[in-house]
N, C-alpha and C positions, 0 to 999 in steps of 0.2 A: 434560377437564381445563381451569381453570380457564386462559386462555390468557396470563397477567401470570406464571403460574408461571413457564412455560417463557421468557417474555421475561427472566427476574430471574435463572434458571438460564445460558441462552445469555449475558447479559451479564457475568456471574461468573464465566466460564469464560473471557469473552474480555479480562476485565481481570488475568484469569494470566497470558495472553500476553503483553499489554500489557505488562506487569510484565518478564516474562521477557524481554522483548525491550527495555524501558529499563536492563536490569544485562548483558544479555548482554558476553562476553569483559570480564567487570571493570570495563562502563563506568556512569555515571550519565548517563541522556540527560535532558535536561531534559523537564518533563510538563505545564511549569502552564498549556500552550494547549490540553491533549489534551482537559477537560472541555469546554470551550468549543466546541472541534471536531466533538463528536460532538454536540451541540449542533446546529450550524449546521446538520453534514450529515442529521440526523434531520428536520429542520426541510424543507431542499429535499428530502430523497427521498419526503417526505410530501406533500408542493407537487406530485411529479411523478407521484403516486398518483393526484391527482384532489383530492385534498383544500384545504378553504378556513383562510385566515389563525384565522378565529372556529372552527373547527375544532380545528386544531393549536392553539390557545393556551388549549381545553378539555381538549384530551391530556395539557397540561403543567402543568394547576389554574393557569393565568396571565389574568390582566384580559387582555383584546386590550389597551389600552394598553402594560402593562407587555411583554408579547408583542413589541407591535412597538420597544417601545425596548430591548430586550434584542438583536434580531437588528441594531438599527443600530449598538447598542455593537460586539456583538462581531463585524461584516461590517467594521470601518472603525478606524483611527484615533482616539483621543478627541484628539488631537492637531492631525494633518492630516485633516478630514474630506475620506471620498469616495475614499480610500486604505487601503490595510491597512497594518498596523502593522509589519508586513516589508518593505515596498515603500518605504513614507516612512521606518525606519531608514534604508535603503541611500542611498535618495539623501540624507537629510542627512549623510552620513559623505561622500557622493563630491562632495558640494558644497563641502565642509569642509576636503577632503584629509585632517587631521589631528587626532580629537576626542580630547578627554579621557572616561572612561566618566561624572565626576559632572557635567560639562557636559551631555552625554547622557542622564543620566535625569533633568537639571533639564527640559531641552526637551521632554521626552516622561513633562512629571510628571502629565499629566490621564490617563496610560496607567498599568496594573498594574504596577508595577517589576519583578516576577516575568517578568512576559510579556516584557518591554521587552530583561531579561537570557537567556530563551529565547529570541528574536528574534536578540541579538547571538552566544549562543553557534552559533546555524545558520550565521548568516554566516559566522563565523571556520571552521567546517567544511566550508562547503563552497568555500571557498576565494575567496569575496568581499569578505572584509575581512580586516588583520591587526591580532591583536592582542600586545600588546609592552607590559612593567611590571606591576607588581602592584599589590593593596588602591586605595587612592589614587591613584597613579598609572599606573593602566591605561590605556590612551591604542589608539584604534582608527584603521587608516588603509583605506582604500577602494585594492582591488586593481587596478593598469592592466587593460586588455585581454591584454597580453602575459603579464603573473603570473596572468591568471585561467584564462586556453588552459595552460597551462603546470601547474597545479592541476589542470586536471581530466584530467591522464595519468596521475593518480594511482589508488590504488583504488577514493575515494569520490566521483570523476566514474564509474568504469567502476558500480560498485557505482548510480547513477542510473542511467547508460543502459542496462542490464537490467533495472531497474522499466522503464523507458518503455517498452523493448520485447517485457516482455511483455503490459502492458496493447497494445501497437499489433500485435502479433497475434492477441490474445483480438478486441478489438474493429476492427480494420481491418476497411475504407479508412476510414480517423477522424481528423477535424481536430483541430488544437489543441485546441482549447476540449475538446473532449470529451475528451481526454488529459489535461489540466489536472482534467476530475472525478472522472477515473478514480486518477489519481496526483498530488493535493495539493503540485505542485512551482511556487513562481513562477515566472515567465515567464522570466526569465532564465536561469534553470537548467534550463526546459524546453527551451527554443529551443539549449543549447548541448546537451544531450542528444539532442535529434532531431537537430543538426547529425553530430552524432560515428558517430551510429548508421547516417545516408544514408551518410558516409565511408568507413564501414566495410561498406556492402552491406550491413548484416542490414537493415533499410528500406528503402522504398523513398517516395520523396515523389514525388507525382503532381498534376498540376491535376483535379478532375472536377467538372463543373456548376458551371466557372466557382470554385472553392473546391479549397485545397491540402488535400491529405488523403494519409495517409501508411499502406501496408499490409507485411504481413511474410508469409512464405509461412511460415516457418518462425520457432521459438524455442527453441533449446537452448544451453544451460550446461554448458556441460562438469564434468564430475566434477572436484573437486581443486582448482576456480576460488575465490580467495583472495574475491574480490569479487562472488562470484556466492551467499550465501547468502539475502543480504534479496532479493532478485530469488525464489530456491525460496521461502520463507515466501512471499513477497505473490502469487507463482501460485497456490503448493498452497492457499493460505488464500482465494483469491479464488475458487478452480476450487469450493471445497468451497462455499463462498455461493451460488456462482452457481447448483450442482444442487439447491439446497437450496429459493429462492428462485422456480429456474422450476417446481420441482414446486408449490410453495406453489402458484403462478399459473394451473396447470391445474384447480384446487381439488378434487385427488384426492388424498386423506388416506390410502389404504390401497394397497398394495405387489400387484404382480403378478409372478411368476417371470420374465415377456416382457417387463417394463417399459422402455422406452429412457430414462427419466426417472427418475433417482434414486440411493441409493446402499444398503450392504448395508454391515453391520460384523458380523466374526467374532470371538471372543473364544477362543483354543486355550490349554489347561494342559498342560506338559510339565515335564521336569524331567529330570536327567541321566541317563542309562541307559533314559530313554525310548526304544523302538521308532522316534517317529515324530517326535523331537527336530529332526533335523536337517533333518529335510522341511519344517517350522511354518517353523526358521529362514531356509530356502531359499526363502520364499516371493515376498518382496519380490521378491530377486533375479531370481527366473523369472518374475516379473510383467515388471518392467523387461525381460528381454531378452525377453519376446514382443511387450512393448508398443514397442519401439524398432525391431525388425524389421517388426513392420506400418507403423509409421512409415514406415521406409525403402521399404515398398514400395507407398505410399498417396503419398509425394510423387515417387517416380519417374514413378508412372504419369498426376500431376499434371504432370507437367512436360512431357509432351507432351499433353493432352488439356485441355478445359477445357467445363464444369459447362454442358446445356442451357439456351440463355435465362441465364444466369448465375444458374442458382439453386444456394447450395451450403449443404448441408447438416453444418454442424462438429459433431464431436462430440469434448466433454470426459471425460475421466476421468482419476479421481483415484485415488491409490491411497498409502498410507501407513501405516506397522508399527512398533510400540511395544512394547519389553521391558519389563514391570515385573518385579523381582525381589522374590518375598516367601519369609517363613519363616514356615512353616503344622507344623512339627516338632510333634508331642501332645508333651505336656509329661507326664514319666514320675509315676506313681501315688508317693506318700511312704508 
């Protein structure tokens, strides 16, 4: 099969989500940086392939000129070069103390205005800037230190530091920088997120080889957690990439009963007064409590012993169950 299929397929499928997760719970998340993003990161995970600039800008039917002035537009500022366009909002607001928003998208008019009001609406949630007045007179002020520690006891600090920490036990012992590729947060909202999460014990921050890096023995979410569901998506969605991605890497296209590498999907039809109804639906669950019990008893026996030579062997699985209801009733003969 023609391999741009399946690339045209996988990406359709993941601009539902996309989708579904900028309306989730009734909201509208802003989007107009998401093309651009997937942009960038296609670009560097191509770069980290092995592959060359005159390469990638063949991928994309793009002059290498235009190539590389595409990736300096959108790595920086058209503004402040040498800066992102998040990073140079915040400080000219904290410069500022007190902006007006059409002062604001005067200074920042060699930038997208879409972007510029995506930029401000992150801020305002994630509790680094506030914003106060309407239409015309919306007016943004840069948060102290004390109103910003004080934001993030809220959900959508808690709601950060579970991305961070499940990326910092998927890939631990992992410095910054590598957290920062894994989970697209600036700096400032990384560094208050690993703060919170060392405070709280699920981290641990460490010096090794002279460089801080930070490891998690464990990462669970408890069931019912108000602020723990973007944290499930960005594991279960990352966990399913990741088997996906290292089978690609073995370049073994075809499946073995023994396989340690890969995944299996079953598709079961039942329907009410089915025999074997209530078994299908039981499934998840009995997954989960065998999967939580080996847990429990894979880090017990971790927490006294510890891996020859430090070599250890992680292993991911994923597992996840979807009701679709249809109506297949024959429609009676006239």
């Amino acid at each position: 099969m023609d391999v741009n299929v399946l690339i045209d397929a996988i990406v359709r499928q993941t601009t539902v989500l996309i989708a579904q997760l900028a309306t989730a719970a009734g909201g509208r998340a802003p989007l107009a940086h998401t093309a651009n993003q997937v942009f960038l990161d296609l670009v560097r995970e191509l770069k980290e392939q092995g592959l060359g600039n005159k390469v990638i800008a063949d991928m994309f039917g793009m002059a290498l000129r235009t190539y590389h002035a595409k990736v300096r537009r959108l790595s920086e500022s058209g503004t402040f070069r040498g800066r992102s366009l998040w990073s140079a909002t915040l400080e000219y607001i904290q410069e500022n103390s007190t902006v007006r928003q059409s002062d604001l998208l005067r200074r920042f008019r060699n930038d997208d205005e879409a972007s510029v009001r995506a930029v401000l609406a992150d801020l305002v949630d994630s509790g680094m800037i506030f914003r106060s007045g309407r239409g015309a007179l919306t007016t943004f002020r840069a948060a102290t230190p004390e109103e910003y520690k004080f934001a993030q006891r809220d959900d959508t600090g808690e709601a950060a530091a579970n991305l961070v920490w499940v990326a910092v036990n998927r890939f631990g012992p992992v410095d910054e920088n590598a957290i920062a590729t894994a989970v697209p947060f600036e700096r400032a909202e990384l560094s208050v997120a690993l703060d919170r999460l060392v405070a709280d014990g699920r981290i641990q921050r460490q010096e090794i080889d002279g460089i801080i890096r930070y490891t998690s023995d464990h990462c669970v979410v408890p069931f019912g957690t108000s602020a723990g569901w973007e944290a499930a998506v960005f594991d279960h969605y990352q966990a399913l990439v990741t088997a996906m991605c290292t089978k690609l890497r073995t370049g073994v296209t075809a499946a073995a009963p023994d396989d340690r590498i890969g995944g299996s999907t079953y598709g079961l039809v039942v329907w009410d007064g089915h025999p074997h109804q209530e078994e299908v639906f039981s499934l998840l669950s009995e997954l989960r409590t065998t999967a939580s019990r080996l847990r429990a008893k894979v880090s017990s026996y971790n927490a006294d012993h510890v891996a020859p030579n430090g070599v250890e062997t992680r292993v991911i699985a994923y597992v996840g169950q979807t009701v679709l209801e249809s109506d297949r009733t024959p429609e009676k003969p006239e």
